[in-house]
C-alpha positions as CSV (number, residue, x, y, z in Angstrom):
1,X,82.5,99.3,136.1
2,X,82.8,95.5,137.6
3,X,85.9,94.7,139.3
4,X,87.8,91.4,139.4
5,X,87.2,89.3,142.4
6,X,89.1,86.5,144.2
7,X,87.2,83.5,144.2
8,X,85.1,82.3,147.2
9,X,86.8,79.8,150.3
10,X,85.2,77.1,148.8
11,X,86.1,77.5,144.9
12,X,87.8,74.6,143.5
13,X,88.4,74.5,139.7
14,X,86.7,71.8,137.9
15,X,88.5,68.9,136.4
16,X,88.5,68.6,132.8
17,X,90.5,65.3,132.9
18,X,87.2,62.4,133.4
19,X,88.9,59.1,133.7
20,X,85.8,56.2,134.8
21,X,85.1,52.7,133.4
22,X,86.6,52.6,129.9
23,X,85.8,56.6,129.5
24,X,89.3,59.1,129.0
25,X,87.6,62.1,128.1
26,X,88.9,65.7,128.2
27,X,87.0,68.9,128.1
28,X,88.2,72.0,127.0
29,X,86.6,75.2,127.4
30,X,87.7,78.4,125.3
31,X,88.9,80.6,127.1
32,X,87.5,83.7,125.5
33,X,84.0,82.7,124.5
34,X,83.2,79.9,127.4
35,X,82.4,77.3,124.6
36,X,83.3,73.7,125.8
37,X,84.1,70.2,124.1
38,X,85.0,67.2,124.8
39,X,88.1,64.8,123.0
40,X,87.7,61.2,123.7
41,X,91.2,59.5,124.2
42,X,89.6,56.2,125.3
43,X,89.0,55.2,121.6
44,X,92.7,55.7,120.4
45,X,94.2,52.6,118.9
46,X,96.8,52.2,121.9
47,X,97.1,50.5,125.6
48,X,95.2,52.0,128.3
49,X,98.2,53.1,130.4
50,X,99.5,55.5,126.9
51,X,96.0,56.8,126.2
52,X,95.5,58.5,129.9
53,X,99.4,59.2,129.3
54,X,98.3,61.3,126.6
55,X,95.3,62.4,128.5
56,X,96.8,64.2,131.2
57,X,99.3,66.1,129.2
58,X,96.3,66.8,126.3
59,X,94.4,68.4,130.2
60,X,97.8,70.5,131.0
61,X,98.3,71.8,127.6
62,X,94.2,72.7,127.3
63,X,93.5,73.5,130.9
64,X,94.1,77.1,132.4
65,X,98.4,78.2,131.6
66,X,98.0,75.6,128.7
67,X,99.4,76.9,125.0
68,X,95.7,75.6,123.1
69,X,93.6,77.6,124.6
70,X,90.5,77.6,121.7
71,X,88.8,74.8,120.3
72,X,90.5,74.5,117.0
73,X,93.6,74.5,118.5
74,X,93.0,71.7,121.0
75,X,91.1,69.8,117.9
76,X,94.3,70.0,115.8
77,X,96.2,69.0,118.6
78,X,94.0,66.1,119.3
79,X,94.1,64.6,115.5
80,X,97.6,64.9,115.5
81,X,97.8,62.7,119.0
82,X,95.4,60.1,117.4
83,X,97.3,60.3,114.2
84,X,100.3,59.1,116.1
85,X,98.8,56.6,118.0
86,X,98.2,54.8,115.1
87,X,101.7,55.2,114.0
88,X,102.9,53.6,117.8
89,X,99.3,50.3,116.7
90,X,102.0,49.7,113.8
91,X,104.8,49.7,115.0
92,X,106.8,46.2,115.0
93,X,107.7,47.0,118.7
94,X,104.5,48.6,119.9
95,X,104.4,49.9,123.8
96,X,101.8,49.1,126.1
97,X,103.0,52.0,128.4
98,X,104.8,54.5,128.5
99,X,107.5,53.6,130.2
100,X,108.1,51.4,127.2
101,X,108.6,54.3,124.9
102,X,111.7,53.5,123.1
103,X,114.1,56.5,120.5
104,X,112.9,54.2,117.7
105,X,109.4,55.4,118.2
106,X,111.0,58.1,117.2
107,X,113.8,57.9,114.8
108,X,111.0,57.2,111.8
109,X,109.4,60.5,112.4
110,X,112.7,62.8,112.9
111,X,114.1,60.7,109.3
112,X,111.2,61.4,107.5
113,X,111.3,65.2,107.4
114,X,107.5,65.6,106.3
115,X,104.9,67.7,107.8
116,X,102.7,65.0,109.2
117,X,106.0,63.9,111.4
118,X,106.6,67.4,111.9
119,X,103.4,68.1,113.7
120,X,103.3,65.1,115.7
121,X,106.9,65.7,117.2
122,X,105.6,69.2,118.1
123,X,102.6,67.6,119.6
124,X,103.9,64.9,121.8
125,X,106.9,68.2,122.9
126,X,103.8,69.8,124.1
127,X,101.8,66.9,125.9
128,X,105.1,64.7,127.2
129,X,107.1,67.7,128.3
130,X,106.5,67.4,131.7
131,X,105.8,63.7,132.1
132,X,108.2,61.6,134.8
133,X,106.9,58.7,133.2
134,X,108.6,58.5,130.2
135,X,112.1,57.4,129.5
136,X,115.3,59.3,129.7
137,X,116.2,58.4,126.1
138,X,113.3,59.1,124.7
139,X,112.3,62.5,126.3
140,X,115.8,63.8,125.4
141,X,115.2,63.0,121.5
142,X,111.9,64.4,121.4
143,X,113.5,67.5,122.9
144,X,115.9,68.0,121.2
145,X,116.5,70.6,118.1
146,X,114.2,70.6,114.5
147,X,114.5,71.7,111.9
148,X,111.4,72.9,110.6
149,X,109.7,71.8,108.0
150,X,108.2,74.0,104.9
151,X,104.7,73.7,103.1
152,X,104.4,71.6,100.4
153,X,102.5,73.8,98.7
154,X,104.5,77.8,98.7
155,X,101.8,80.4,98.7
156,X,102.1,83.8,96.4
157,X,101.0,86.6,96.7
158,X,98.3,87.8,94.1
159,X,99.2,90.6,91.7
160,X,98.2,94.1,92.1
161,X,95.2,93.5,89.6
162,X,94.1,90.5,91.0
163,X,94.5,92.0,94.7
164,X,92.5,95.1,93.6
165,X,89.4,93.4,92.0
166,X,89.1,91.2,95.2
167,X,89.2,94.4,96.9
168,X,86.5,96.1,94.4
169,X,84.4,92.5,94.7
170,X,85.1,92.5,98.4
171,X,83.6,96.2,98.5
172,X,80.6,95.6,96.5
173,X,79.2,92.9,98.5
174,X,79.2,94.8,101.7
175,X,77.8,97.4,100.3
176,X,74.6,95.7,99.3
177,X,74.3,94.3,102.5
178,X,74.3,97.4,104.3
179,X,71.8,98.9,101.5
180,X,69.4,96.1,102.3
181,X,69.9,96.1,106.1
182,X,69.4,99.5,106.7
183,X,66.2,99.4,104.2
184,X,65.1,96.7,106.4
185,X,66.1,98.4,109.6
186,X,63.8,101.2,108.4
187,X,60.3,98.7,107.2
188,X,61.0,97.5,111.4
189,X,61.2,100.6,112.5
190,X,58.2,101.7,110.6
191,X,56.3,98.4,111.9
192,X,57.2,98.9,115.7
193,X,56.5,102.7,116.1
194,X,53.2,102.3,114.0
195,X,52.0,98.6,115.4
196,X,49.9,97.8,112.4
197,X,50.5,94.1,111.8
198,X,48.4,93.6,108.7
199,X,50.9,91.2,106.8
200,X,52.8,87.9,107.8
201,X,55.7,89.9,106.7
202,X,54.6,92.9,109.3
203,X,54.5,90.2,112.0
204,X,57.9,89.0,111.5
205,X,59.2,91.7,111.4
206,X,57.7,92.7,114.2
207,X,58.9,89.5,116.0
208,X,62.4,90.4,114.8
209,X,62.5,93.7,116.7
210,X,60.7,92.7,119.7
211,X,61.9,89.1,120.5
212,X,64.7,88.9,118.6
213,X,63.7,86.0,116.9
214,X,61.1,84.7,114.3
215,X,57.8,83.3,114.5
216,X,58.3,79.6,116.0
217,X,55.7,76.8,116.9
218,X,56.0,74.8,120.3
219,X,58.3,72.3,118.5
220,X,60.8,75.7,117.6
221,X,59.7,75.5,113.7
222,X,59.2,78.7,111.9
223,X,55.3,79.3,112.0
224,X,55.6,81.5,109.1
225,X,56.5,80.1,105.9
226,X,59.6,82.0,104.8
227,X,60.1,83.8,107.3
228,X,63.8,82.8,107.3
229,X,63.8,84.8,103.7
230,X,62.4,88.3,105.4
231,X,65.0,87.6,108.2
232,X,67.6,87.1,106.0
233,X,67.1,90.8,104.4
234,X,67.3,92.3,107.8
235,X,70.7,90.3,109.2
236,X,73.9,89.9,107.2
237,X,74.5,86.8,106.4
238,X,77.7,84.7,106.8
239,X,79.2,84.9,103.5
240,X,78.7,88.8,103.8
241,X,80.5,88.7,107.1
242,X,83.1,87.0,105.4
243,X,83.4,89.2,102.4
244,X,83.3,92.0,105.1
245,X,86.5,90.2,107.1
246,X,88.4,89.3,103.7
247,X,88.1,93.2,102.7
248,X,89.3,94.8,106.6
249,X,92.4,91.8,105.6
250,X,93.0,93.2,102.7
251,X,92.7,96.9,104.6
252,X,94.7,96.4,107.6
253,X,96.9,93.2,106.5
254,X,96.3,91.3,109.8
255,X,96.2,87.6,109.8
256,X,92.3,86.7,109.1
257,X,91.9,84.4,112.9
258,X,92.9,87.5,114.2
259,X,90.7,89.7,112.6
260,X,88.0,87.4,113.0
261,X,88.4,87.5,116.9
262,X,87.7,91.2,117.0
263,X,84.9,92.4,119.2
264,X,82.6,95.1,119.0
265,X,84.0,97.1,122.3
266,X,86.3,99.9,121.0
267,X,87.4,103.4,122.4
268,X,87.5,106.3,119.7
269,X,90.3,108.6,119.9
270,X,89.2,111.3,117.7
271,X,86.7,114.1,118.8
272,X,84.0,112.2,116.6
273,X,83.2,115.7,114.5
274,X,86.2,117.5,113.3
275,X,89.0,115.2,113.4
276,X,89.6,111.9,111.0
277,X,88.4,108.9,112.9
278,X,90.6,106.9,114.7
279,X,89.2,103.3,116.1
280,X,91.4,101.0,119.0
281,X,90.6,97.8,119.8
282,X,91.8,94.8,121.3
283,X,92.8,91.3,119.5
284,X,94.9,87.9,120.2
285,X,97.4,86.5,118.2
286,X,98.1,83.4,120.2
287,X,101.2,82.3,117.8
288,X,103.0,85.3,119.5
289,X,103.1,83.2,122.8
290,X,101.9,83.2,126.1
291,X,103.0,87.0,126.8
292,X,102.6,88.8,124.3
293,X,99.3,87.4,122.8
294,X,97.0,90.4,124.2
295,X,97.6,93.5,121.3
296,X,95.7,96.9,120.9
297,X,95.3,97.9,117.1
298,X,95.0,101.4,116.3
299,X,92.3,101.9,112.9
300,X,92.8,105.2,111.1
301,X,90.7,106.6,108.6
302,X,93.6,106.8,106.0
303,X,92.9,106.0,102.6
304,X,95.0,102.6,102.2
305,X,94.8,101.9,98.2
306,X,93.7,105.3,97.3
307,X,90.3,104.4,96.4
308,X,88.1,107.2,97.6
309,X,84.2,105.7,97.5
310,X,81.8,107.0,96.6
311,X,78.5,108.3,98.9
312,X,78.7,109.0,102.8
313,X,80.3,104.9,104.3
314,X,84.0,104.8,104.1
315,X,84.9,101.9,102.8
316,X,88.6,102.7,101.8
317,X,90.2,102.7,105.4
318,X,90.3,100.3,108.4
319,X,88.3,102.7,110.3
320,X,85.9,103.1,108.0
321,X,85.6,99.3,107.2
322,X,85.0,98.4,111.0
323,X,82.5,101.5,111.5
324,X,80.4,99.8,108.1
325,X,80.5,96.3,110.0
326,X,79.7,97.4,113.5
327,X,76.4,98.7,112.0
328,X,76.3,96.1,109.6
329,X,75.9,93.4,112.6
330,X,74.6,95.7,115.4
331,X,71.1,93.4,115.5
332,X,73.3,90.3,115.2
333,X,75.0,90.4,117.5
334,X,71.9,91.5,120.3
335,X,70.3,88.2,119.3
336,X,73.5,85.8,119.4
337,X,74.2,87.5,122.8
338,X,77.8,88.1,121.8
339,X,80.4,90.6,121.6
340,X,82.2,89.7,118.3
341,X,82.5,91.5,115.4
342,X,81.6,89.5,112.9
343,X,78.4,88.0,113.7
344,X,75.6,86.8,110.4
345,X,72.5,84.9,110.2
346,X,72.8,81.2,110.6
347,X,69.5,80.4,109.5
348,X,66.1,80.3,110.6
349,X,65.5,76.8,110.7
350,X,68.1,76.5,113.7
351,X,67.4,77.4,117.4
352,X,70.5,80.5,117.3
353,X,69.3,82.8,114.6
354,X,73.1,84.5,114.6
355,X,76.3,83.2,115.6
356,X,79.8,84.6,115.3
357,X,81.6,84.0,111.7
358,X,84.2,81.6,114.0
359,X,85.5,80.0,111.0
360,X,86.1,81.9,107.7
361,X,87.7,78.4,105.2
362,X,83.4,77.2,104.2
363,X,82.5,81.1,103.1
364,X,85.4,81.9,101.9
365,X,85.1,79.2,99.0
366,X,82.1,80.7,97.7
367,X,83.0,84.4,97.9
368,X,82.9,85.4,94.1
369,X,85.5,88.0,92.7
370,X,85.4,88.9,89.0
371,X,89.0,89.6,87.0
372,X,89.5,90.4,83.5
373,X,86.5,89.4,82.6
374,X,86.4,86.2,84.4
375,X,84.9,84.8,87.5
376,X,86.8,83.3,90.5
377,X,85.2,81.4,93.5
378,X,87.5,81.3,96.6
379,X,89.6,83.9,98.4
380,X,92.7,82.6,99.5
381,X,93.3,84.8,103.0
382,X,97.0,83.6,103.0
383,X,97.4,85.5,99.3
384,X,95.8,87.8,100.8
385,X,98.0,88.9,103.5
386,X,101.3,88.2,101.9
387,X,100.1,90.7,98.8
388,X,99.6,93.2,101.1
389,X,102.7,93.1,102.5
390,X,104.6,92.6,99.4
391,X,102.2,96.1,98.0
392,X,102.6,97.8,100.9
393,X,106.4,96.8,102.1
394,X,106.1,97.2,106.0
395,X,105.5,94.5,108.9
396,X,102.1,94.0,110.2
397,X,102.5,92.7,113.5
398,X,105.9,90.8,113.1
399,X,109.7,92.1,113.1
400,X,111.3,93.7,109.4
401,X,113.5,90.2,109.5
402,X,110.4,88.3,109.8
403,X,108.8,90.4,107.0
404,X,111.9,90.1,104.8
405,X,112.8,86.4,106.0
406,X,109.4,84.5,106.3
407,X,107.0,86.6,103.6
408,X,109.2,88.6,101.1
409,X,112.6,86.8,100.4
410,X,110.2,83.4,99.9
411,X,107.8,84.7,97.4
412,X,109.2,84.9,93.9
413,X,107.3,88.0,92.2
414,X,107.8,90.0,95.7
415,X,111.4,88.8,95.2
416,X,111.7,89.9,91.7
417,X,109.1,92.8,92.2
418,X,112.0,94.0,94.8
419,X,114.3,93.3,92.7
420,X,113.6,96.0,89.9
421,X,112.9,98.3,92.9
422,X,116.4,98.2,94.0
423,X,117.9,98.1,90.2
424,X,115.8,101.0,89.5
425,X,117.0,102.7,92.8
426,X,121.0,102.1,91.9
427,X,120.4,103.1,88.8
428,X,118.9,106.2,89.3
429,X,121.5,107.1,91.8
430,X,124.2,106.2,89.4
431,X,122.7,108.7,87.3
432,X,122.7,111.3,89.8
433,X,126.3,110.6,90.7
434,X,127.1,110.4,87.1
435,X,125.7,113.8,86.4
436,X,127.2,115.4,89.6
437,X,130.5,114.3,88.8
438,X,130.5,114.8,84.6
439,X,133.1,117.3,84.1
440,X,132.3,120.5,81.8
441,X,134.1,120.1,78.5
442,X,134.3,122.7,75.7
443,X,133.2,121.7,71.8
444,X,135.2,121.8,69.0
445,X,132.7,124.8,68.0
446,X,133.3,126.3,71.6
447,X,136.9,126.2,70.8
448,X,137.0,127.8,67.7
449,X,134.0,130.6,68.8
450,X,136.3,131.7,72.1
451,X,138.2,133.6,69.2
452,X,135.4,136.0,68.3
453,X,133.0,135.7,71.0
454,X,135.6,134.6,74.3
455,X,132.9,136.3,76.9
456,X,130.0,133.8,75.5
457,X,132.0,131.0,75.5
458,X,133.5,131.8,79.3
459,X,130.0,132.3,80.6
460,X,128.9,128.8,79.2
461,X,131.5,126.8,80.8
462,X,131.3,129.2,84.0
463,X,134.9,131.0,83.9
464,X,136.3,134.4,83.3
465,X,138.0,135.0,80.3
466,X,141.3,135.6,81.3
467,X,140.9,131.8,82.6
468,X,139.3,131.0,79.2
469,X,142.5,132.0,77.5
470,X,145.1,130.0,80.1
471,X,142.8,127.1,79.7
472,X,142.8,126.9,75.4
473,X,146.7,127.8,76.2
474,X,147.5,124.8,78.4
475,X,148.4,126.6,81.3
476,X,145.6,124.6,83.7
477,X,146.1,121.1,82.3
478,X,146.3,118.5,85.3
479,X,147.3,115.1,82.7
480,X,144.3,114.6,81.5
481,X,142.2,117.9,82.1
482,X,142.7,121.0,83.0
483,X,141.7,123.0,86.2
484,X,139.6,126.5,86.3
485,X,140.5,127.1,90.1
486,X,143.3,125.1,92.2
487,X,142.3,127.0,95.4
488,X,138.7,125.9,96.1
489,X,138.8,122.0,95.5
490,X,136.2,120.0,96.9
491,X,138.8,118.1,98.6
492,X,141.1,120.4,100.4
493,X,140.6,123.2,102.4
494,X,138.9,126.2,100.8
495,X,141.5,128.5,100.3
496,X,144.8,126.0,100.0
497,X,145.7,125.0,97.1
498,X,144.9,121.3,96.3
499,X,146.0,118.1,97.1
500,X,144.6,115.3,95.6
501,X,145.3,112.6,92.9
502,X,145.3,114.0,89.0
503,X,142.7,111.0,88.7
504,X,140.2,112.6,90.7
505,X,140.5,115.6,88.1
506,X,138.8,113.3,85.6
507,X,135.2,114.0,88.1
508,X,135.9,117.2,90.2
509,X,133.4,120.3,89.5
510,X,136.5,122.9,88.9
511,X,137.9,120.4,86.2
512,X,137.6,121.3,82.4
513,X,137.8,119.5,79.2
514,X,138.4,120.5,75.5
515,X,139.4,118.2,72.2
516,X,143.0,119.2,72.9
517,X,142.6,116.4,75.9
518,X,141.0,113.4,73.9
519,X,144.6,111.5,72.9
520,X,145.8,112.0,76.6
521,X,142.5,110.6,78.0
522,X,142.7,107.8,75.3
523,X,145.9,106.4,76.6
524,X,145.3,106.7,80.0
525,X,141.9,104.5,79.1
526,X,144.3,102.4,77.4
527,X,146.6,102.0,80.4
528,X,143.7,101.6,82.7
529,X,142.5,98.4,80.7
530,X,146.5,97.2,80.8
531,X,146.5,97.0,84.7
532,X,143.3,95.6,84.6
533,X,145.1,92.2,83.9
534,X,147.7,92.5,86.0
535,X,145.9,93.0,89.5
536,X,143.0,91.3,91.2
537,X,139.7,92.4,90.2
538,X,138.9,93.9,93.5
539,X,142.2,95.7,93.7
540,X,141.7,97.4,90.5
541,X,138.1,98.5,90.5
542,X,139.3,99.8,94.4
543,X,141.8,101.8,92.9
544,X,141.0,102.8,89.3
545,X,137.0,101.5,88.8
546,X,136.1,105.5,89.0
547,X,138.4,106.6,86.9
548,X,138.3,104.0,84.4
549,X,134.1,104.8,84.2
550,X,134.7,108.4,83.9
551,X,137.9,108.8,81.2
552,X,134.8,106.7,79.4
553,X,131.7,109.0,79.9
554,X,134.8,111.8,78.6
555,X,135.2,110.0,75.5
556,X,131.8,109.1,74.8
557,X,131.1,113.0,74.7
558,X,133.7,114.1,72.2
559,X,133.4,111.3,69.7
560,X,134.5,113.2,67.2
561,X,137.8,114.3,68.3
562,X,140.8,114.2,66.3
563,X,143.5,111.7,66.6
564,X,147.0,112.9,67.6
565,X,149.4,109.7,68.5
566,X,152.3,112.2,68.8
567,X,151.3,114.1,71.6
568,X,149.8,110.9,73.6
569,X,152.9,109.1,73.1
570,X,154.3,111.9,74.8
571,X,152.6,111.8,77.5
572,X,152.5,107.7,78.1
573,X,155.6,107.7,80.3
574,X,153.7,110.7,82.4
575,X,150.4,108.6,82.8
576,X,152.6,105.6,84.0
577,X,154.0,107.3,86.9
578,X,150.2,109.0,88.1
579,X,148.9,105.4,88.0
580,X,152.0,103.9,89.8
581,X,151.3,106.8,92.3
582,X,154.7,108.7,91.7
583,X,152.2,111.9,91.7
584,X,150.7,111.9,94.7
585,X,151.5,114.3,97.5
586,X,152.5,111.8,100.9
């Protein structure tokens, strides 16, 4: 194992900032990969003095403790400086420093509210923050707050059909691949254990295992026509490298860049033979700031969508997917000389036979996908990532507020998709609570059968039948029900007698019901409704929503029930005093 080093006495970092003649130029090098560029500022449309302004804050922001630390970063970052340099040519009071930076170079941008002025606020924040040079005034606008803007364009989330034929398309074309590499894989390792070169195809192949590379002339042209073609069946190409990142995104939900800067070192956690794989890795996800960039990612071999394949490769489960890929690009990645993941065949014609998939927007367009019967060029990676969150309901990498606030809440089929989740929820609880709390009550048929058969009838309604016979006789009524056993309410103390409201009779388990109660439970429905107009509608469904809903489910159940004004209009003057509370124990 290496160890990390201090630097020798005479190590001095090199400058990235080249300032000579009429030259500004700025080199940034990646910091994971070592690539470098270079971003001219010498040719933007402004004064000398602004463009090395701009210069030396584009070095801080690129250089080593800088917040663009890869190359598409610092080129976005770039265009948008250039793009505002323009703006600053055009202006009626153009600077030709920066110390003549005025608000009103300003104002435009902050007024306009688009995304263009957006981005180039955030830019100049990151490039001018810690420039002396510029003016009070105008350092203490571009600081201060923003209100961010949103896309133009609001991305949805594909449906569940959609998202599982890209997954099924997705699937197929890896599959191929690795069918034809590994037949390939086989014809070379047939050709290098054997020797025989009696074909031009033998010999490249040949070339491919030994060298790495395929038959070139001194001028680094193939010196085997087509050999790009036999090379191509033995490395994966981009587009399958891209089919093979848009199917682990649509397995793991991760955000495609960082999927795409996964490497090939990995630890396995499992035993290997008995227990289900289990795959950690490292990745960057740079948005998530300087600190917390560096993440480990755990991949399981769970099934995700419950699509068990067919044959011996997993390709349902994150661990199975980066397994498949890791063999898929294991001679890719030995001839590009890199560690990434996803690594596919460039092309014979070029001097780097491989090179990592660094940017997924070109193959992505021509990925094909096939739904109800129809074809569809293009995956859309952003779709991609917010269906599986809206499927799947559960952050990837990002707070439950940022998954509710920032995916979910702004995506209208997840919002009406969560909507009938949470209806059917409440409804289905309602139901529960409804059929908890629904009182027994006793037929008319009941009624009349508790004279010939009383024991039946008692056992059906889950009394004796000496309380059977208080019960038809009156003795239990409670206004509006009647009660089966006053000592073991559900909301006194077992063993006291109880203690609450006659309305909570109307849902309590030792509550019962017969025909003989319809007209009392009529006009207390009726006096329910009264009050309903004479209190605030939070005060009344407070105090007599419940009650009101379940005298209701009581008369929906005995529809039949006779009429008997005489005895309800007895009993009015008692149902005004329960409901003015005259009842109640204090």
């Amino acid at each position: 194992m290496s160890r990390a080093v201090l630097p020798e006495g005479n190590y001095a970092r090199p400058e990235t900032l080249h300032i000579d003649g009429e030259r500004i130029v700025v080199t940034v090098f990646e910091e994971r990969t070592g690539r470098k560029k270079e971003f001219a500022f010498h040719e933007f449309p402004v004064a000398r003095a602004l463009s090395e302004t701009f210069a030396r804050g584009y070095a801080r922001a690129t250089g080593p403790g800088g917040s663009r630390r890869t190359i598409g970063s610092a080129m976005f970052l770039h265009s948008t400086l250039r793009s505002y340099a323009r703006y600053l040519a055009a202006h009626p009071d153009a600077p030709s420093s920066p110390t003549e930076l005025r608000t009103a170079h300003l104002r435009e941008l902050r007024f306009k509210r688009d995304r263009q002025s957006y981005e180039q606020l955030l830019a100049l924040r990151v490039v001018l923050r810690g420039d002396s040079s510029v003016p009070t005034a105008y350092r203490e606008l571009l600081l201060s707050p923003l209100r961010a803007v949103p896309h133009k364009q609001r991305i949805e989330a594909y449906t569940a059909s959609e998202f599982r034929s890209i997954r099924r398309s997705m699937r197929a074309i890896v599959r191929g691949a690795l069918t034809r590499v590994q037949a390939a894989e086989a014809e070379v390792a047939g050709v290098l254990s054997s020797g025989v070169l009696e074909t031009d195809r033998d010999f490249v192949l040949w070339m491919l295992g030994k060298k790495g590379d395929v038959p070139r002339t001194a001028k680094g042209l193939q010196a085997v026509p087509r050999s790009h073609m036999i090379a191509r069946e033995l490395l994966p190409s981009m587009q399958e490298m891209a089919a093979a990142a848009v199917l682990m995104q649509c397995l793991t939900g991760h955000n495609i860049g960082t999927l795409l800067e996964l490497t090939a070192d990995h630890h396995r956690a499992d035993d290997q033979r008995a227990e289900s794989a289990m795959v950690l890795t490292d990745a960057r996800k740079p948005r998530r700031g300087r600190y917390r960039a560096e993440l480990n990612l755990a991949f399981d071999a769970s099934d995700v969508w419950e699509e068990t394949s067919a044959g011996d490769d997993d390709f349902a489960s994150p661990a199975g997917i980066y397994r498949i890929v890791l063999e898929l690009g294991s001679r890719s990645r030995n001839i590009a000389g890199s560690r990434r993941l996803f690594v596919g065949f460039s092309g014979a014609r070029t001097s780097a036979l491989c090179r990592p998939l660094a940017e997924l927007a070109g193959h992505r367009r021509r990925l094909i996908w096939s739904h109800s019967g129809q074809a569809h060029a293009g995956v859309d990676t952003m779709r991609i990532r917010r269906s599986f969150l809206e499927l799947r309901q559960r952050p990837v990498d990002h707070t439950p507020a940022t998954l509710a606030d920032t995916y979910l809440s702004k995506d209208p089929a997840a919002l009406a998709s969560n909507q009938r989740v949470v209806a059917d929820a409440l409804d289905d609880e309602m139901q529960r609570v409804q059929t908890a709390a629904r009182v027994t009550a006793l037929t008319p048929e009941q009624v009349t059968a508790a004279s010939t058969d009383p024991e039946g009838v008692a056992a059906a309604i889950g009394v004796d039948v000496e309380t059977l016979a208080d019960l038809l006789a009156g003795r239990l009524d409670t206004v509006a029900t009647a009660c089966v056993s006053n000592t073991t309410s559900p909301y006194s103390r077992a063993g006291d007698a109880c203690t609450a409201s006659f309305l909570l009779c109307l849902g309590c388990s030792n509550a019962r019901v017969e025909p003989r109660h319809v007209p009392i439970q009529r006009v207390l429905r009726d006096r329910l409704e009264a009050r309903r107009a004479e209190m605030l509608p939070v005060e009344w469904e407070a105090r007599f929503g419940t009650a009101h809903g379940r005298v209701l489910d009581l008369l929906e159940r005995m529809p039949g029930a006779p009429q008997d004004d005489g005895a309800a209009s007895e009993t009015a003057g008692l149902i005004d005093q329960l409901l003015d509370g005259r009842w109640d124990l204090r």
